[in-house]
C-alpha positions as CSV (number, residue, x, y, z in Angstrom):
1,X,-157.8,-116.8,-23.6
2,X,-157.2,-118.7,-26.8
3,X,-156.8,-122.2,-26.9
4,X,-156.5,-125.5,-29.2
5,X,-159.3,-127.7,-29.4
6,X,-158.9,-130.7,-30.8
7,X,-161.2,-133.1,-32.5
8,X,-164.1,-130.9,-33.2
9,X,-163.5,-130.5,-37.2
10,X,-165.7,-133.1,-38.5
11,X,-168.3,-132.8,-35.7
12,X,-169.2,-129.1,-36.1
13,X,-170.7,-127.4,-39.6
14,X,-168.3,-124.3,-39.5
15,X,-169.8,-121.3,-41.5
16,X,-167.3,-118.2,-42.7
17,X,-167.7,-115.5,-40.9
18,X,-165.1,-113.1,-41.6
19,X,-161.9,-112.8,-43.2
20,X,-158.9,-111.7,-41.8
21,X,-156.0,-110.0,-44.1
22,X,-152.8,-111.6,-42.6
23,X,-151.0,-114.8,-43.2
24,X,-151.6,-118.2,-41.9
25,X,-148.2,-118.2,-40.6
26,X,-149.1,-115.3,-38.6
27,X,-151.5,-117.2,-36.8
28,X,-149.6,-120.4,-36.7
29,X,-147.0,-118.6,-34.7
30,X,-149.4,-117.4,-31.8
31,X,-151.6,-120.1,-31.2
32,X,-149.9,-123.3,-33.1
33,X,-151.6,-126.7,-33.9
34,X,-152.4,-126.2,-37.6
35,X,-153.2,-129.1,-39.9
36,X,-153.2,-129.5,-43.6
37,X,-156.9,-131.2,-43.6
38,X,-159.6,-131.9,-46.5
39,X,-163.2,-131.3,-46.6
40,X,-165.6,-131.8,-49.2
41,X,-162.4,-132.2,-51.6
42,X,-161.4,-129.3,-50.6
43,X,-157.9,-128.6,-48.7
44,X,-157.0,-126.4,-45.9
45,X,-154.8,-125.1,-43.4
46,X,-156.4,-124.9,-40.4
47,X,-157.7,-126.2,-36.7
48,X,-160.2,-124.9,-34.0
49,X,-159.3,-123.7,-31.0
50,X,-161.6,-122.6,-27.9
51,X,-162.0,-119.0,-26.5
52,X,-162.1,-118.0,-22.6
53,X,-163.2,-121.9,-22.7
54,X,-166.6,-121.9,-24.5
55,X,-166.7,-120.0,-27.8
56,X,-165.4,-122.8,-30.6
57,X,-164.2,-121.6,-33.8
58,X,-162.3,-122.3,-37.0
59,X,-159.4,-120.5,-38.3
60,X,-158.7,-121.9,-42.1
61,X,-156.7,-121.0,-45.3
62,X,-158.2,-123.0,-48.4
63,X,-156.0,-123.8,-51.2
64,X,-157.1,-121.1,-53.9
65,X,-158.2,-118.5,-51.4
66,X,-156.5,-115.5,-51.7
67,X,-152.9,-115.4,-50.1
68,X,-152.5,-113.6,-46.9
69,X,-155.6,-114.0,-45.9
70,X,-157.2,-116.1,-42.8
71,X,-161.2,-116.7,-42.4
72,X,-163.1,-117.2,-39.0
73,X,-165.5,-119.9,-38.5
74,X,-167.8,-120.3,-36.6
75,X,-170.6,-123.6,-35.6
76,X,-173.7,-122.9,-38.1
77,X,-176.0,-123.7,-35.1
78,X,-175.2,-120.1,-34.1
79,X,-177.9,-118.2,-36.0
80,X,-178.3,-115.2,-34.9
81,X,-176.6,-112.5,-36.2
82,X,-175.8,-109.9,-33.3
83,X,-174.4,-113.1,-31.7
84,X,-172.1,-114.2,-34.5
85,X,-171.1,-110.3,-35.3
86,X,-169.9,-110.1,-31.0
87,X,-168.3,-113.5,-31.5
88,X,-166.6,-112.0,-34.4
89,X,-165.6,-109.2,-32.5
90,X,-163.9,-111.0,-29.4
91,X,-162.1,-113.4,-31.4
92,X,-160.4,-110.5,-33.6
93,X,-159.6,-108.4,-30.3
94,X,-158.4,-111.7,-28.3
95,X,-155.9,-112.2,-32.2
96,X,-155.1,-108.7,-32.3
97,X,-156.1,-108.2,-35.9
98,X,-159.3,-106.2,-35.2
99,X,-158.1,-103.6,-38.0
100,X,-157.1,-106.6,-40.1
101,X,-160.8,-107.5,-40.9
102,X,-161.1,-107.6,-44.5
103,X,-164.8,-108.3,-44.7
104,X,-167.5,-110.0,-42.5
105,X,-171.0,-111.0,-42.1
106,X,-173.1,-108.2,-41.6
107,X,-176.0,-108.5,-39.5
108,X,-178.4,-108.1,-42.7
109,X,-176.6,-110.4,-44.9
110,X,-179.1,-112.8,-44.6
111,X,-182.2,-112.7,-43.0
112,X,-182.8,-115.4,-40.0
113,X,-184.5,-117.6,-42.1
114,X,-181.8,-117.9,-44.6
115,X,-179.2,-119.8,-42.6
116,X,-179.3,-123.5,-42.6
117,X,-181.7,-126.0,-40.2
């Protein structure tokens, strides 16, 4: 189960991890609670919300991104990639948009080593 979580956003470093091909309005309508927010200059649509009570992610449209499109975030403490590909995996079942996946991080992207400390 999906759920808001508020008050997260400027205390977790939220790393893409896959982009979703369907409107922020699609999500806005299911789950609610999105903010027009800035980070790093940057503005967004967006908020985090909690799954089945532990898994925190991000679900953000930046200004200038492609339209029609949504991106998954996740904390960038999670390093390892099978981990972040089954995250992946229950967020888009749990959003219904499994077949909407438009690209995401594949477990050799970038070696272990690469990700941030």
């Amino acid at each position: 189960m999906i759920s808001l979580a508020k008050g997260f956003e400027d205390r977790i470093d939220f790393v893409p991890q896959a982009i979703v091909a369907k409107p922020i309005g699609y999500f806005e309508d299911r789950l609610g609670g999105f903010d027009r927010m800035v980070d790093d200059l940057d503005y967004y649509e967006g908020a985090t919300f909690s799954l089945d009570g532990s898994l925190l992610f991000a679900l953000r449209h930046y200004d200038g991104f492609p339209a029609g499109t949504v991106t998954i975030y996740l904390d960038g403490n999670i390093r390892d990639t099978g981990t972040i590909s089954e995250a992946v995996q229950r967020i888009a079942a749990e959003l219904e948009v499994e077949d909407a996946i438009h690209w995401r991080r594949a477990p050799h992207a970038l070696p272990e080593s690469d990700f941030r400390a």
